[in-house]
N, C-alpha and C positions, 0 to 999 in steps of 0.2 A: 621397583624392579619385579618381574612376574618370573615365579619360577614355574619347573615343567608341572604341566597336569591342573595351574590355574588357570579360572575361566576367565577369559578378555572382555566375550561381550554371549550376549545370551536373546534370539529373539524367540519368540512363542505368540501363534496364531491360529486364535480356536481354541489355546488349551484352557480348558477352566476346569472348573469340580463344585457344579450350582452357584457358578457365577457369570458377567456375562465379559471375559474380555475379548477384544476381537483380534487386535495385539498388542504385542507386550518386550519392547526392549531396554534390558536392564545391561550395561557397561560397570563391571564392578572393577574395586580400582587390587592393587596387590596387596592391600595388608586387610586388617578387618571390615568387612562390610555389615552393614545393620539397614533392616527394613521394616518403618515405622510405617503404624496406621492403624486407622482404629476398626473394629472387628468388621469384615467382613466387606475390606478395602481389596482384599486378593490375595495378599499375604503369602498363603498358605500353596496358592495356584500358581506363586513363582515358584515354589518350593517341587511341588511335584513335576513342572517339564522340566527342572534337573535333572532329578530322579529316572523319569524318561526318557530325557535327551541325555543321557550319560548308560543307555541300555538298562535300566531299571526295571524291575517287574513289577506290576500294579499293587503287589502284595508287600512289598517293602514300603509304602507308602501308607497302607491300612485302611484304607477308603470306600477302594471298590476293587472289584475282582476282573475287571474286564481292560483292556485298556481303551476301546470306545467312547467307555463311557465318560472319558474326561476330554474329550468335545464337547464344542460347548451346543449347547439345545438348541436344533433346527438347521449348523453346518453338517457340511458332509466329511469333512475333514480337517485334521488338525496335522501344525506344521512346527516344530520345535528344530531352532538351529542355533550349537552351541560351538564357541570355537575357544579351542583348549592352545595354553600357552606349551611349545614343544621346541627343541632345536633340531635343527637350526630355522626349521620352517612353522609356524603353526598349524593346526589341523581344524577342520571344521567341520563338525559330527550333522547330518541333519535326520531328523526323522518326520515321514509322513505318514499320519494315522488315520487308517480307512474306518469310517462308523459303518458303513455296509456291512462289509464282511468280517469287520474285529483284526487288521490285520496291520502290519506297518514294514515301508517301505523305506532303508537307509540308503545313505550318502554319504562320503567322505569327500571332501575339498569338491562339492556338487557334481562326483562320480558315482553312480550306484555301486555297491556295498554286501556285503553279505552281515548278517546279526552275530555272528563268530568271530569276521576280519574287526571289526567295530568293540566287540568285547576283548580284543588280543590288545589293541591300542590301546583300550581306558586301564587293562591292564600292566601294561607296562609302565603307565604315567602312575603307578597306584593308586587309582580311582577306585572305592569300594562304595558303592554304593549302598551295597547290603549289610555294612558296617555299623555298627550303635554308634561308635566311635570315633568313625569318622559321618557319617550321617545318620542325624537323629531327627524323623518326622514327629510331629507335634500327636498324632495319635499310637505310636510306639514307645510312649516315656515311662508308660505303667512296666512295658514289656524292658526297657532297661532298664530302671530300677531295681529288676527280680535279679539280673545278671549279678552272679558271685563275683569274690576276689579274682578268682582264676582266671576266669569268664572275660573280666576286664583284664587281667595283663595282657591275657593272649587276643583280644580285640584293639588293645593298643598299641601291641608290637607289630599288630598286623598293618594299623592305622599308620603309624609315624614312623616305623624302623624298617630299614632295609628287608628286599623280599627274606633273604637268607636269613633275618634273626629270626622268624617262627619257625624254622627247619633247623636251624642251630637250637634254639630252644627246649624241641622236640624230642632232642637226639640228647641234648643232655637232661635232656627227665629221663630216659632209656638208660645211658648212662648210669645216670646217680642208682636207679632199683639193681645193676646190675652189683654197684661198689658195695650197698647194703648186703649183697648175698656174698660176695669175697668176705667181706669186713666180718661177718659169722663164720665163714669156715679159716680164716684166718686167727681169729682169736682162739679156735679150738685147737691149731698147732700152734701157737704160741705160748700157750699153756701147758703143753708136754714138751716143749724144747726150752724154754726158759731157764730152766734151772743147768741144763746143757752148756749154752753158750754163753753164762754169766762168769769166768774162768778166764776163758778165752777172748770175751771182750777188752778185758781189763788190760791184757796183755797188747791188744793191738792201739788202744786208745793213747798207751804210754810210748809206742814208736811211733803213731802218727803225728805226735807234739813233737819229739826232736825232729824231725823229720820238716814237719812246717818251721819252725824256729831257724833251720839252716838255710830253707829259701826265701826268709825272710831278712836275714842278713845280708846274702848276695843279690836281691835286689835292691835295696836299700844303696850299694857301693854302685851301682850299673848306673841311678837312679842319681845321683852325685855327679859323675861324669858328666851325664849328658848336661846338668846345670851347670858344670865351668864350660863345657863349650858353647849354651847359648851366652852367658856370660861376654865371652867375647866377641860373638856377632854384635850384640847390644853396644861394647864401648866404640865398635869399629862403625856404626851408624852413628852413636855420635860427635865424634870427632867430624865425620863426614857432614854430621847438620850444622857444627858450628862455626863450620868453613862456608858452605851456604850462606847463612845469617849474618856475618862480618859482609860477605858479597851482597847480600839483601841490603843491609846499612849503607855500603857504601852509595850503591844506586839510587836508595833513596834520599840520599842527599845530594848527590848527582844531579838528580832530577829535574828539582826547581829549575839548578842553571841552566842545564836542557828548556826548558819550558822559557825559559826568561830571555834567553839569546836567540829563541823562534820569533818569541814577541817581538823582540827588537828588531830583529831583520824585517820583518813584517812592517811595523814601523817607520823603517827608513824607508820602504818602500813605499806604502804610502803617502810620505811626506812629499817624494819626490812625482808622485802623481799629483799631489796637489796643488804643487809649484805649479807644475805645467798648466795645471784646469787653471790658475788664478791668470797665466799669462795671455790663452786665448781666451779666458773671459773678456781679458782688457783690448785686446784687440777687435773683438765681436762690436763694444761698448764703440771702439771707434768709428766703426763703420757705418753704422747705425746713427750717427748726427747726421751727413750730410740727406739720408734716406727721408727723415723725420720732417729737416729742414722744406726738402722738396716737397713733400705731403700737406705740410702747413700752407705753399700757396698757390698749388693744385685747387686745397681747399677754398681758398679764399676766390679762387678764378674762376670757382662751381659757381658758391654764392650768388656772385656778382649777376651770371647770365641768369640763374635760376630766379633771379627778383625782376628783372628785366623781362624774362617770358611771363612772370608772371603778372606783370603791369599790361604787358601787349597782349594777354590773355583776358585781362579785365577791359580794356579799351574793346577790344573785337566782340565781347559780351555785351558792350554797351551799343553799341553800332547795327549788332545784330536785333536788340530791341528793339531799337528805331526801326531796321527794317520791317519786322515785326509789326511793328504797332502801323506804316504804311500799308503792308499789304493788309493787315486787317481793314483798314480803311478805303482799300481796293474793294473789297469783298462786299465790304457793309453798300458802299455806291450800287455794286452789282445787283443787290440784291434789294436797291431801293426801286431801280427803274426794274428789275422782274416784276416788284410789285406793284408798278403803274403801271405796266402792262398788263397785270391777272385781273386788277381793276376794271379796263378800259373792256377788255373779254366779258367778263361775266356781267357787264352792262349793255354789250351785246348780245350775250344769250339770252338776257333779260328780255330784251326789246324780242326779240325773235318769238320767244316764250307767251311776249303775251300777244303778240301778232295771230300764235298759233292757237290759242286760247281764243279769241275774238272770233275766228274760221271756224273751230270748234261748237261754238255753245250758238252761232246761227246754224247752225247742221242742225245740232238737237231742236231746234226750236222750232223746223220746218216737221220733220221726222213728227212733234209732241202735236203741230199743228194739225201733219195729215190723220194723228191719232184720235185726236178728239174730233177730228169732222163724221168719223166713223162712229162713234162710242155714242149710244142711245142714250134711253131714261133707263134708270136702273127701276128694274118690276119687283115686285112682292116678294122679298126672301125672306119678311121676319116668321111664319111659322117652321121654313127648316132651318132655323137658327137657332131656334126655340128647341126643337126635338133635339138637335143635335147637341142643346146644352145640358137638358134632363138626362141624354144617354151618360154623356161627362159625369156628372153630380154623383151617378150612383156604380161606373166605374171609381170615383178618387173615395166612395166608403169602402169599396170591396178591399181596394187597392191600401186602404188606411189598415182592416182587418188582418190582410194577405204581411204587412209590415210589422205589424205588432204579435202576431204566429213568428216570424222570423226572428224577433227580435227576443222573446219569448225563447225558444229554439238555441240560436246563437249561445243568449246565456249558458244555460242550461249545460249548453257545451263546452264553453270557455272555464265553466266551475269542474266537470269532469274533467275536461283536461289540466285543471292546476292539480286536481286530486293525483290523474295518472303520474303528472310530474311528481308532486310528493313524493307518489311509492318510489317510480324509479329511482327518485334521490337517495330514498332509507335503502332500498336494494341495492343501489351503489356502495352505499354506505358500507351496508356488510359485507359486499363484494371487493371493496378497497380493504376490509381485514382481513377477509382470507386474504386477499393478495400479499399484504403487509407479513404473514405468517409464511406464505410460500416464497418473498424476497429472504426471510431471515433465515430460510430453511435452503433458499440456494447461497446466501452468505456463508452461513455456517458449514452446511455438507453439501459441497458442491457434485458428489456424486450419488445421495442421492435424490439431489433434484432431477440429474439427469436421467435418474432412474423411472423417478415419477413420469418426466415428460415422455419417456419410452411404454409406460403402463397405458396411461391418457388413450396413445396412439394404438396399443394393441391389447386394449380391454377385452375385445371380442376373442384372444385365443384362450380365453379362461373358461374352465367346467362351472366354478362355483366362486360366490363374493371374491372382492378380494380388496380390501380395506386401502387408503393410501397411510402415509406414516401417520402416528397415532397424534403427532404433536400437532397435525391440521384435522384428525380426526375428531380429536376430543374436543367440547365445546361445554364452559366451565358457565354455572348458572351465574355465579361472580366472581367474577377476574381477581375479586382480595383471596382468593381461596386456592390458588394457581401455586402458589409455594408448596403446600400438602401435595398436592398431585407428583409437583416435579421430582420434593425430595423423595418421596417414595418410589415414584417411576424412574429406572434405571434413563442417564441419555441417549445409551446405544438402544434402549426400547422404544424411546421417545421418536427415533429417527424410524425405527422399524416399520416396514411394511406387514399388513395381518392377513394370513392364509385361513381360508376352509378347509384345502384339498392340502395334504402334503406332493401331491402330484403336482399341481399348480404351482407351490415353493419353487419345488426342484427347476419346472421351467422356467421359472423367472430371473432364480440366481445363475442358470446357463444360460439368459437372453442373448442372442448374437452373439457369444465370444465377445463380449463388452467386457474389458479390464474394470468392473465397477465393483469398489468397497460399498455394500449396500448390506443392509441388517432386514430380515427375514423370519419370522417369526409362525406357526403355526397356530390356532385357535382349537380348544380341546374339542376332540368327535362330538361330545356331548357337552352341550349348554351350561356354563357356569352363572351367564349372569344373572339369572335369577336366583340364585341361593341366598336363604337366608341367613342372617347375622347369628351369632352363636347365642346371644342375648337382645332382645328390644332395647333401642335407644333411650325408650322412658328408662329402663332401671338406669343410664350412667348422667340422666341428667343430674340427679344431686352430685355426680362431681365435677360439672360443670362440662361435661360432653355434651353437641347439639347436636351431633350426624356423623356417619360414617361415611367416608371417603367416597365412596358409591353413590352417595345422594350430591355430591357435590357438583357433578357434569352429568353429561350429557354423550354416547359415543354411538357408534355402529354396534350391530349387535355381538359380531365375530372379536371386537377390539374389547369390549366388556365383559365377555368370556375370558377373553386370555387373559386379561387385568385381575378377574375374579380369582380366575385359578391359578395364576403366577404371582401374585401379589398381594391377593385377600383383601381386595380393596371394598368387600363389602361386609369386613369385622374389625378394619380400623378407623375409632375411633377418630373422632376431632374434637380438640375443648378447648376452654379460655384460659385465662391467666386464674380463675379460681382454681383448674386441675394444676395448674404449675403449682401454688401455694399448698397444698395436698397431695403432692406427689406420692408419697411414700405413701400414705394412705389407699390411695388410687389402686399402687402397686400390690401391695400388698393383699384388699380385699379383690379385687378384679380377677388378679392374676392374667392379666393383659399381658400378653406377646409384644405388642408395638402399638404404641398410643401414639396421640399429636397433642402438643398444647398451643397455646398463641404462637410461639415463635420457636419452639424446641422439638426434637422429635426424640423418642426413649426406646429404646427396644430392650427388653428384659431376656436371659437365657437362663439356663440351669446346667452346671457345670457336669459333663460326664465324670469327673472323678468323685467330685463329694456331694452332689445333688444340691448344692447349694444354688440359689437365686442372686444373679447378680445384673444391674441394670448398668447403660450408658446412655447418656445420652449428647446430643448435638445441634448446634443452632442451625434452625434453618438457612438455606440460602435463596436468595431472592431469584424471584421468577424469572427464566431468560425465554419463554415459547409460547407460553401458555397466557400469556400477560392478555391479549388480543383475544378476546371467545367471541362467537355468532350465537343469536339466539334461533337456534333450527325453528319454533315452534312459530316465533314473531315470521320469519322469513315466508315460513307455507302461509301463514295467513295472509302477508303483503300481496306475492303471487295468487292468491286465488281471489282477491279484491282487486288483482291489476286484468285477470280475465274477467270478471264480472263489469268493469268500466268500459273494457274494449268492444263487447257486446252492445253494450248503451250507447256508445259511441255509434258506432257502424247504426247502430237502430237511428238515431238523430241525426247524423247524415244523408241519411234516405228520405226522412223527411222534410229536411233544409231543401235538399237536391227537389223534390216535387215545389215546395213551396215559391222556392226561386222559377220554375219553370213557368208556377202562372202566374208569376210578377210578371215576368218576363212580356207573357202573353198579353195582361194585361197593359201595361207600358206600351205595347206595340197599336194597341185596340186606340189606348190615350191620344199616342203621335195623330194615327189615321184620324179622329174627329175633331184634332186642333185644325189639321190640314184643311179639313172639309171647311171647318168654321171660318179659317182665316180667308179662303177661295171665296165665301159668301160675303162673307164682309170687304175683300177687296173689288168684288165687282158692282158695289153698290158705291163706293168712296173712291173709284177712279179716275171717275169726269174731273171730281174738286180737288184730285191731286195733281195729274196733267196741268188745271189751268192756273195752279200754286206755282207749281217748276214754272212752267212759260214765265210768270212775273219773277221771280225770282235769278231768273236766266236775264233776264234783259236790265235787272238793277246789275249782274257780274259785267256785261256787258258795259254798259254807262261805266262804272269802275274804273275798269280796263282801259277802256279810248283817253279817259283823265289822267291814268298814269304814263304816257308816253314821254321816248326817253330821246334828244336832240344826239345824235351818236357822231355827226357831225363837228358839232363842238366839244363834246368831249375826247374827240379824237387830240382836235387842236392842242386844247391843254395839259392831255399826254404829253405830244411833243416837247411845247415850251420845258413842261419839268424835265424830260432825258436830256433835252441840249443842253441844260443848267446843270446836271448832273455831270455829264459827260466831263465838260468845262472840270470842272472839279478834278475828276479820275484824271482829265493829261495834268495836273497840275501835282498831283498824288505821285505819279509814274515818273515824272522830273526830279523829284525830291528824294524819290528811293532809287533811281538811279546811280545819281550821287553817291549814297549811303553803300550801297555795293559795291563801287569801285572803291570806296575808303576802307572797309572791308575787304576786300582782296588784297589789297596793299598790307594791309596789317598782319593776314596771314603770311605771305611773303615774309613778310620781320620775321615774327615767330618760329618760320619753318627754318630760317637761317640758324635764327637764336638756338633753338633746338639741336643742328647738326653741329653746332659750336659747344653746346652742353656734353653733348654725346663723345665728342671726341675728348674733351677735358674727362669726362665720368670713366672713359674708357683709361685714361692716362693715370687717372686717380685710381683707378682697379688696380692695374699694372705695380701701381706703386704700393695699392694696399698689401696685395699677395708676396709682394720684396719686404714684407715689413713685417709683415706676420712669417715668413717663413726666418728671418734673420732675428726677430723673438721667438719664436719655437725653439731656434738653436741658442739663441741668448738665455731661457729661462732652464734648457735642456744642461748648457754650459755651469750655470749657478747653480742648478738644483747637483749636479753633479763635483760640482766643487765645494758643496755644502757638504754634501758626503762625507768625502775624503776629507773634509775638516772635523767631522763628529770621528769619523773612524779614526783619523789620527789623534785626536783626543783620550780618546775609547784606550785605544795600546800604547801611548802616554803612560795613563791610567795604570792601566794593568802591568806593564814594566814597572813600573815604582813600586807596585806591591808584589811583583813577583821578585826583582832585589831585595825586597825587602826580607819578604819569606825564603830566601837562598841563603842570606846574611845570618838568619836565625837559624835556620837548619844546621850549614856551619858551622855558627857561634862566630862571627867574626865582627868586628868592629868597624866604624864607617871607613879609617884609614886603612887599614888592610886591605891587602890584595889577594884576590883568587888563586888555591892553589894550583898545582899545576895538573894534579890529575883530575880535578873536576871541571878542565878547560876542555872547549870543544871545537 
């Protein structure tokens, strides 16, 4: 249970004190809360938006002097909203703190507020925030400590007691100095009257004793009386109760027989229900034979037709084969005389074909005849035969040259293009891990990738650099080394976007009125990442350091500044498992702030109270961002050997392209003096080809005239096979005739048998539905006379022991009978 003036629930966004939370809410429950964690988890930063958010002054806290200042580095505002448990309603304090102008803007139940209406509230729940007592910050314990006895009473009556006990308090320390000034001028007349009124005492001390003594007497007898009259109320209640309790008795013996002569009546009633259920069972039972009887040879009158359709069922199956297997045999005829008639055709076409052929090749042979009356002696063509073969010979070497430049070429190109594919591959390559880095960057922070993709688009409204988040920024020379980065790099720094310009910040984090939780970070005016280490890395390799964090990646330059100067990544250390085994050693002589070893990280402090050194340390956690790095340096090299190919490229395309052009030319010169050659040599070899066809025409001839076909007789022996055929199919058509009409008859049966089944199946319904509904009421009748036999068992039962337990109440014995007042 919460009482007034506990807090419910607690959020805070933005507030921190050099650290980075962006929010923060804590639900504490009503009794003790504790918040664990090891230094410099925040702690301290839930502590102070109480402080704050309960109207607190930055000076109660001991920190800082501003309240701005406990925004966190790079918002513009910070927003703490506390809500205090109150009756009957709870209340919900909020405050927003402007880093601009140092100023803060309150709420109550998210209505604005005034800093006085808000102080009147936490005052009446007595919230002291200024209290040692009731709140103690972790840099004000030296400053309690000093508080006296006093100091605390009156800080705790203020803490835990009502407002009025420090005002009662107050008033009685006023009080007491004034009793000590009476208590002195009273002793000083006590001491000249003393001896006065020691006489006169004596005398009144001795009437005041009779005096008490007589009205100690007469109350004493006052004091007596009123005890005989309670006396008698007391005997007149109980006489009154033991009149009650005889009547209690009796009813409770009453009782049973009450209870037993329910039973009973109950009983008898049942019994006489059950009578009845047993007598229309037995009548239902009657009824129900002759129902049974008619069912039975319904049943048997299905049977009967059902074997008989199904015998006339198989007969009509066999009959319709038969048909079957006729007309197939119709068909098969049909298609023997198509086929002596496709025959008797295409030995027709034949004849015609070669009729037309014979007409033909005497045409050409007249045509070859008038050609060679004409065709001379072929004259002198072999010296332009001659030249036109030399020109050839030394076309097919240029043409051999012109192939081997292309081929030559080709290569050449085919090798740079596997090279260009290489790079592009290793380019994808690294291009598929950024991708891989920006999938897990929109998995994880969905807002702000959409932030990114909103920068991408509106690069151009920026003055100066402007970094994307640092966890695609940063590019780790070995991905084993990704742990060190991350545990040192805060997450919400790792998502962070890195500014040049604080001007730039500002518009980015008001982009569009975009509802985006996005992290913003500035990069210092002046340059950190070059600064040097406090020490050269030779002096820690004897403890087994091999680099400082700085040398481990690779970043933008704005992103390695604000790493330098926000997290000193170019003085902490990194070593192996030699520095874990020499720790203390390390510690000690180094006096390192924050080291790394193989798998641990240490951060040493020194206590503001006793200057003492004291370390922690913690096991690393395994890389979740950083896992994936690019090597920038490999990728500019890829890219400036993929423009160096593309040059070469284009260069060897221009000379393929010339080269092919006087293939081309070539090939075309080649065509023209085949052409020539083949024109000479066919007009010398013409005569003797002309007079080759002529014989060769007149052997097709001779051929032809010896394969004639008699179309006459083979007409004839068409016929003879169709009439033999014919003969067959009337003989086929007679026999399936038959078989039809034996078949139609059969269905006839069937179709009878059928309406014969139908109306028996219908009769058999009829009688199934009278059967089942006169067992529904037969099984409804038993299961219901089953009942009433358990239930009249059941109060059987329970009569026998409830006379029984009547008979014991009473005390009465089996022959004895019931008295008369406990009859009913």
């Amino acid at each position: 249970k919460f009482f007034e003036g506990d807090i419910v629930y607690k959020v805070q966004e933005n507030i921190v004190l050099f650290r980075t939370y962006d929010i923060c809410e804590v639900r504490p429950g009503p009794n003790l809360n504790m918040i664990v964690g090891a230094n410099g988890t925040g702690k301290s930063s839930i502590v102070c938006a109480i402080c704050l958010g309960l109207a607190g002054k930055p000076s109660f806290i001991g920190r800082a002097d501003k309240v701005g200042l406990f925004v966190k580095q790079g918002c513009l505002k910070g927003v703490v909203e506390i809500e205090l448990s109150k009756t009957p309603d709870n209340i919900i304090i909020t405050r927003e703190i402007q880093v601009v102008n140092n100023t803060s803007t309150w709420f109550i139940n998210k209505k604005p507020t005034t800093l006085k209406t808000v102080e009147e509230q936490i005052a009446a729940l007595n919230i002291q925030v200024d209290n040692l007592c009731q709140f103690l910050p972790q840099d004000r314990v030296g400053e309690f400590a000093k508080l006296s006895k006093v100091e605390l009473l009156e800080a705790t009556e203020k803490s835990i007691g009502p407002p009025e006990m420090y005002q009662f308090h107050c008033e009685l320390k006023n009080f007491r100095e004034k009793e000590r000034e009476l208590e002195v001028n009273m002793h000083i007349v006590w001491t000249i009257s003393a001896k006065c009124f020691q006489s006169i005492y004596c005398k009144i001390r001795k009437c005041i004793f009779l005096q008490n003594l007589c009205k100690d007497k007469t109350n004493s007898l006052e004091k007596m009386k009123q005890r005989v009259e309670r006396y008698k109320q007391d005997v007149e209640r109980y006489h009154e109760r033991k009149r009650h309790l005889d009547l209690i008795e009796m009813l409770e013996r009453k009782r049973p027989w009450v209870e037993y002569e329910t039973v009973r009546q109950k009983h008898e009633e049942v019994k006489q229900s059950r009578d009845q259920a047993r007598e229309e069972l037995k009548n239902l039972k009657e009824m129900q034979s002759p129902l049974t009887k008619k069912m039975q040879d319904i049943e048997e009158s299905f049977m009967s037709l059902d074997r008989k359709i199904r015998d006339t069922a198989g007969e009509i199956k066999v009959a319709s084969q038969k048909c079957k297997q006729k007309q197939d045999a119709l068909e098969m005829k049909d298609k023997q005389i198509e086929e002596i008639n496709q025959a008797f055709r295409m030995k027709k076409d034949e004849e015609m074909d070669r009729r037309k052929k014979i007409v033909s090749a005497h045409k050409m042979i007249e045509e070859w005849n008038d050609e060679l009356r004409t065709v001379t002696d072929c004259e002198n063509l072999q010296p332009q035969i001659d030249a036109v073969n030399n020109e050839l010979k030394h076309l097919q070497e240029e043409r051999a040259n012109i192939d081997s430049d292309i081929s030559d070429v080709t290569t050449e190109k085919i090798n740079q293009e596997r090279e260009k594919k290489r790079i592009i591959d290793r380019i994808g390559q690294l291009n598929n891990i950024m991708n891989m880095k920006e999938e897990t960057l929109k998995g994880r922070f969905q807002d702000t990738h959409s932030a990114l993709m909103w920068l991408r688009k509106n690069i151009d409204k920026f003055k100066k650099k402007v970094c994307e988040p640092m966890m695609l920024a940063i590019n780790l020379k070995d991905s084993r080394h990704a742990k060190y980065i991350e545990n040192h790099v805060s997450a919400n720094d790792m998502k962070a976007f890195v500014f040049e310009s604080q001007e730039d910040m500002e518009m980015f984090l008001m982009r569009d009125r975009q509802k985006l939780r996005v992290n913003a970070v500035c990069a210092p005016a002046e340059s950190c990442a070059e600064s040097l280490p406090s020490r050269p890395i030779e002096e820690l390799h004897q403890y087994g350091f091999f680099s400082y964090l700085r040398e481990l990646f690779d970043a933008p330059l704005p992103v390695m500044s604000y790493l330098c100067s926000q997290y000193r990544v170019h003085d902490v250390p990194v070593g192996t498992e030699k520095t874990r085994n020499m720790i203390e050693r390390v510690i000690q002589e180094t006096k390192l702030r924050q080291l790394y070893t193989a798998e641990e990280k240490y951060t040493v402090k020194v206590s503001a109270y006793t200057n003492l050194s004291f370390s922690t340390n913690t096991s690393l956690r395994a890389a979740q961002f950083l896992t994936n790095s690019v090597d920038t340096d490999e990728r500019k090299q890829l890219e400036n050997q993929q423009q160096d190919i593309n040059h070469m490229l284009q260069s060897l395309d221009v000379q393929l392209t010339m080269l092919l052009e006087r293939q081309k030319h070539l090939e075309r010169r080649d065509n023209e003096l085949r052409q020539q050659k083949k024109e000479l040599l066919e007009r010398g070899n013409r005569r003797r080809q002309l007079e080759s066809k002529i014989a060769v025409k007149y052997d097709s001839i001779k051929q032809l005239e010896q394969d004639a076909i008699n179309l006459e007789k083979e007409s004839q022996q068409a016929n003879v096979k169709i009439k033999e055929i014919n003969t067959q199919k009337a003989r086929l058509v007679t026999e399936l005739m038959h078989l039809i009409k034996h078949c139609v008859s059969l269905n006839i049966l069937k179709a009878d048998l059928v309406l014969q089944s139908t109306a028996v199946d219908a009769e058999k319904n009829r009688l199934e539905a009278e059967y089942k509904a006169a067992s529904v009421r037969l099984r409804a009748s038993e299961q219901y006379f089953r009942e009433l036999d358990e239930r009249k068992r059941i109060l059987t039962e329970n009569c026998k022991e409830l006379l029984k337990k009547a008979r014991q109440m009473c005390k009465l014995s089996p022959d004895q009978h019931l008295p008369k007042e406990f009859q009913t």
